[in-house]
C-alpha positions as CSV (number, residue, x, y, z in Angstrom):
1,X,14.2,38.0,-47.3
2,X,17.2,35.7,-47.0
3,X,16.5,32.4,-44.5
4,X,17.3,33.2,-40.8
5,X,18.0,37.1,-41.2
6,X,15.9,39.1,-39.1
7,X,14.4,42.7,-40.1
8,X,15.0,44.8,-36.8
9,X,14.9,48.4,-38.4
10,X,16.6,50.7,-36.3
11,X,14.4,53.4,-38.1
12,X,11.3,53.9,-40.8
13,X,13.9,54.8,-42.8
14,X,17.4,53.3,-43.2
15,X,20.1,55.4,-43.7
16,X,22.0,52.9,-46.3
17,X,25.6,53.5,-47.6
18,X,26.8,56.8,-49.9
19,X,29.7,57.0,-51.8
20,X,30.3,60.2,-49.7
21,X,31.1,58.0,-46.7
22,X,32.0,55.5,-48.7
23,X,34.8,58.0,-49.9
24,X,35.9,59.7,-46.8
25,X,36.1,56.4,-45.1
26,X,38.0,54.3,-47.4
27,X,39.5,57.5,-49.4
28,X,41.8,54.9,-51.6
29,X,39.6,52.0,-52.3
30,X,39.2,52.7,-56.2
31,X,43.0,52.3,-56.7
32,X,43.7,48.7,-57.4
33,X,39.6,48.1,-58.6
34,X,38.6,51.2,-60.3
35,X,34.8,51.9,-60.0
36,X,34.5,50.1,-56.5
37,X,33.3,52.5,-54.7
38,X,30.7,53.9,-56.7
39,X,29.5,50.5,-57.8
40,X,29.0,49.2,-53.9
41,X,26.8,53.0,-53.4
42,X,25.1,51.9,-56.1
43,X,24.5,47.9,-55.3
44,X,23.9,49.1,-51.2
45,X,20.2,49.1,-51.1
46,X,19.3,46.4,-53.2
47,X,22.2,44.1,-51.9
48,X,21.3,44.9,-48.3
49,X,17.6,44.1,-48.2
50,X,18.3,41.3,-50.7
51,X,19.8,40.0,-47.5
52,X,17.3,40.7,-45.3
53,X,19.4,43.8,-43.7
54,X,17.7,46.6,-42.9
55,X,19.1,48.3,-39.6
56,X,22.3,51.0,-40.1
57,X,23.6,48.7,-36.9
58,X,24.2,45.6,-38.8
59,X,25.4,47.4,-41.6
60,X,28.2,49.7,-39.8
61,X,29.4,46.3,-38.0
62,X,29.6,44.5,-41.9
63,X,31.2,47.2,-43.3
64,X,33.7,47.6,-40.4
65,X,34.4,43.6,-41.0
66,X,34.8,44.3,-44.4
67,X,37.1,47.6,-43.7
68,X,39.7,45.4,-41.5
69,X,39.6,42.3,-43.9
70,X,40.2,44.2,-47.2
71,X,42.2,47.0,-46.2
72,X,39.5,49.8,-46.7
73,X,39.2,48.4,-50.4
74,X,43.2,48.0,-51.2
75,X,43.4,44.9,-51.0
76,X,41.1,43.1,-52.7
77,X,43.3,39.8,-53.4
78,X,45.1,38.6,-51.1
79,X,48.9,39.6,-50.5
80,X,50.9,36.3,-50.0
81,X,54.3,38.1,-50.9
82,X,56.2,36.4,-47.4
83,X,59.5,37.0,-47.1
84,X,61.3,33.5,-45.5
85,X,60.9,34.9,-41.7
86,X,57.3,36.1,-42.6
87,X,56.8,32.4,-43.9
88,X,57.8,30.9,-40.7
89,X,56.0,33.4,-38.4
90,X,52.6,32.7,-39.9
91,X,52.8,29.3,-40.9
92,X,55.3,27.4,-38.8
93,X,53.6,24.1,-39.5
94,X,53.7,24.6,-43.0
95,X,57.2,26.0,-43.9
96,X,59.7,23.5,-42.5
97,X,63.1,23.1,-43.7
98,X,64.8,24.5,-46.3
99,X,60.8,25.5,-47.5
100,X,61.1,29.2,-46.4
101,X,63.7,29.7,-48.4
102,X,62.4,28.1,-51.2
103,X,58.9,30.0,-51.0
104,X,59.5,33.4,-50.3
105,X,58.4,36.2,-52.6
106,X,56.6,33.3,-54.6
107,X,53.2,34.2,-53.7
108,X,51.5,30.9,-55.7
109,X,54.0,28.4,-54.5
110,X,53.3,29.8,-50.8
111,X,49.2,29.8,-51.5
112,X,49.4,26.2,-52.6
113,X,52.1,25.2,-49.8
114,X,50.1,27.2,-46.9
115,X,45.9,26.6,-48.7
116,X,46.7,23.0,-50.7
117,X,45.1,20.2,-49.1
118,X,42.4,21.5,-46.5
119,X,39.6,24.1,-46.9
120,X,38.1,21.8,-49.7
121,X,41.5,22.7,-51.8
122,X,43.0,20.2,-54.0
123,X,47.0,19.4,-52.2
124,X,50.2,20.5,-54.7
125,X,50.8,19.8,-57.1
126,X,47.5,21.6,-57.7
127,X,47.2,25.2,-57.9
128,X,43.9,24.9,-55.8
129,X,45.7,27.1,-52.5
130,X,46.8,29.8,-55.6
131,X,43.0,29.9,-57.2
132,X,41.0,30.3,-54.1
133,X,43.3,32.6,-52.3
134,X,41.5,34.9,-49.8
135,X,39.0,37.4,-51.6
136,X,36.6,40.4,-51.7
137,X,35.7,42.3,-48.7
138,X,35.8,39.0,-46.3
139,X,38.6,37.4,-47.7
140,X,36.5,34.5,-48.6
141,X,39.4,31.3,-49.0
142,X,39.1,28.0,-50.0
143,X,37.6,25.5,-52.7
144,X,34.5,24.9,-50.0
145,X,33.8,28.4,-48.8
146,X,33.9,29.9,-52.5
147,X,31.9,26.4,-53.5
148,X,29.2,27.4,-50.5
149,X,29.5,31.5,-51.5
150,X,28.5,30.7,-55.4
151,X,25.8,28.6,-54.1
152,X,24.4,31.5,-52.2
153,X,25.0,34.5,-55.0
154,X,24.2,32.3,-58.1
155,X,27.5,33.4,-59.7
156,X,30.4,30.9,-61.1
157,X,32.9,31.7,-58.6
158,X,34.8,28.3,-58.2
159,X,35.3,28.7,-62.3
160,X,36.0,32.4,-62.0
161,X,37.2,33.1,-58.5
162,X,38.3,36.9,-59.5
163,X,34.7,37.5,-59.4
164,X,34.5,37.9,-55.8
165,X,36.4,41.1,-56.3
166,X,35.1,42.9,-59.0
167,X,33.0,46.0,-58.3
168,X,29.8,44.9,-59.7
169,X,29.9,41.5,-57.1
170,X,32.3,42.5,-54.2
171,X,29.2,43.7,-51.8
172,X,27.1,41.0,-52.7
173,X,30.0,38.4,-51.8
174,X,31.2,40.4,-48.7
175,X,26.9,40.5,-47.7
176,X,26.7,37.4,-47.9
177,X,30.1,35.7,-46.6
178,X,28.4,38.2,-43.6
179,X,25.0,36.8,-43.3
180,X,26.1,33.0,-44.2
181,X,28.6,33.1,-41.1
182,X,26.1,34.1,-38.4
183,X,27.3,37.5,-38.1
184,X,24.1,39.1,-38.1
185,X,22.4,38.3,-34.7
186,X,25.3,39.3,-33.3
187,X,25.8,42.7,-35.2
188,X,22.1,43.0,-34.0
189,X,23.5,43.1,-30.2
190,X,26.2,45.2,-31.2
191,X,28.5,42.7,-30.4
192,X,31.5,43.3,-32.3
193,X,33.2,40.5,-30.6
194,X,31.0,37.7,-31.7
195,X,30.7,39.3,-35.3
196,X,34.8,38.9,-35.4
197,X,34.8,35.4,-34.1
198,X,32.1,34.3,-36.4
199,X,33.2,35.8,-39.5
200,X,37.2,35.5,-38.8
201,X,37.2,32.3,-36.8
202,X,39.2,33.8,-34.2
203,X,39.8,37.6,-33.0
204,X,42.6,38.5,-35.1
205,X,43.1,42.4,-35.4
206,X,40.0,42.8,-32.7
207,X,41.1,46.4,-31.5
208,X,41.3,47.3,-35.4
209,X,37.5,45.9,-36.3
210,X,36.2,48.2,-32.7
211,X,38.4,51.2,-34.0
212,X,36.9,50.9,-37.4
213,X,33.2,49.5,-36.2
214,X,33.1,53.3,-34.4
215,X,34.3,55.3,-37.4
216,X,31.6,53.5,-39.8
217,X,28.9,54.1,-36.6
218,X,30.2,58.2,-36.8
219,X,30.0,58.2,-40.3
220,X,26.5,56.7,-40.3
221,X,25.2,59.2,-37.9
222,X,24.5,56.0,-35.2
């Protein structure tokens, strides 16, 4: 069992993830990483008690996370094409100046403006910002948290980032992104709340995560 999970089944047996709800739920998550969906139906079971997971709670709350952060599967890398207002509306400290205008639709120069120089990343000139762009089903970003994510999957994902995103890994790295940000006791309360703080760092698109948290319970037969 992964350290400091805790095994509170909800049932003898749990109910894990199909590729028929994985389907109906995120209907257009093959489209930009074919084989996604029926990779993570395949992975479910051994992923999730790799983890220590074993209650259909904490899984519907991860999976509602993960719906929210990667768009239901479309968008697996994230989209830094800002246009110059978009640029000053969600990073006013970073794009001063003439550096909106500068940036915009220039999705690497904005990752390495807006990413370079914190998070563990490297500041421009490098390209740091640009390789550890946010990720997988938890948008993992940044040198440190991929750094801390490898250490936890045993796969080389600060010399092959993309790997975060590829069918084969994606659950594993969105599992545990989950677990190693203290989501899980909270998931265990069915606080959906806490879950968002700890694994967003704030409550960014809250009323999306409930909306999503009570299709995946539906779904799940919860």
């Amino acid at each position: 069992m992964y350290p400091g999970s805790h095994d509170q089944s909800t049932s003898s047996e749990i109910d894990m993830l199909t590729l028929e709800v994985l389907q109906s739920l995120w209907p257009n998550g093959n489209q930009h990483v074919p084989g996604l969906l029926e990779a993570v139906a395949a992975n479910a079971p051994a992923i999730f008690a790799k983890y220590g997971i074993t209650s259909d709670l904490v899984i519907a709350h991860a999976m509602a996370q993960f719906s929210l952060e990667c768009g239901a599967g479309l968008f697996m890398v994230e989209n830094l094409n800002y246009s110059a207002q978009g640029l000053i509306n969600t990073w006013p400290t970073h794009f001063t100046g003439t550096m909106p205008q500068t940036c915009a639709h220039n999705p690497q120069m904005i990752a390495d403006v807006a990413y370079g120089g914190r998070m563990g990343n490297a500041p421009p000139l490098s390209d740091d910002g640009w390789n550890f762009r946010g990720r997988g089903f938890s948008q993992v970003t940044g040198r440190d948290n991929y750094t801390r994510l490898a250490a936890t999957t045993c796969l080389d994902l600060v010399n092959n980032p993309d790997l975060v995103s590829t069918p084969e890994n994606a659950l594993e790295c969105g599992v545990a992104s989950f677990v190693q940000c203290g989501c899980v006791p909270f998931a265990e309360q069915d606080d959906v709340h806490g879950v968002t703080l700890k694994l967003n760092g704030g409550l960014n698109g809250l009323a999306e995560r409930q909306a999503w948290l009570a299709k995946w319970k539906t779904a799940m037969g919860l």
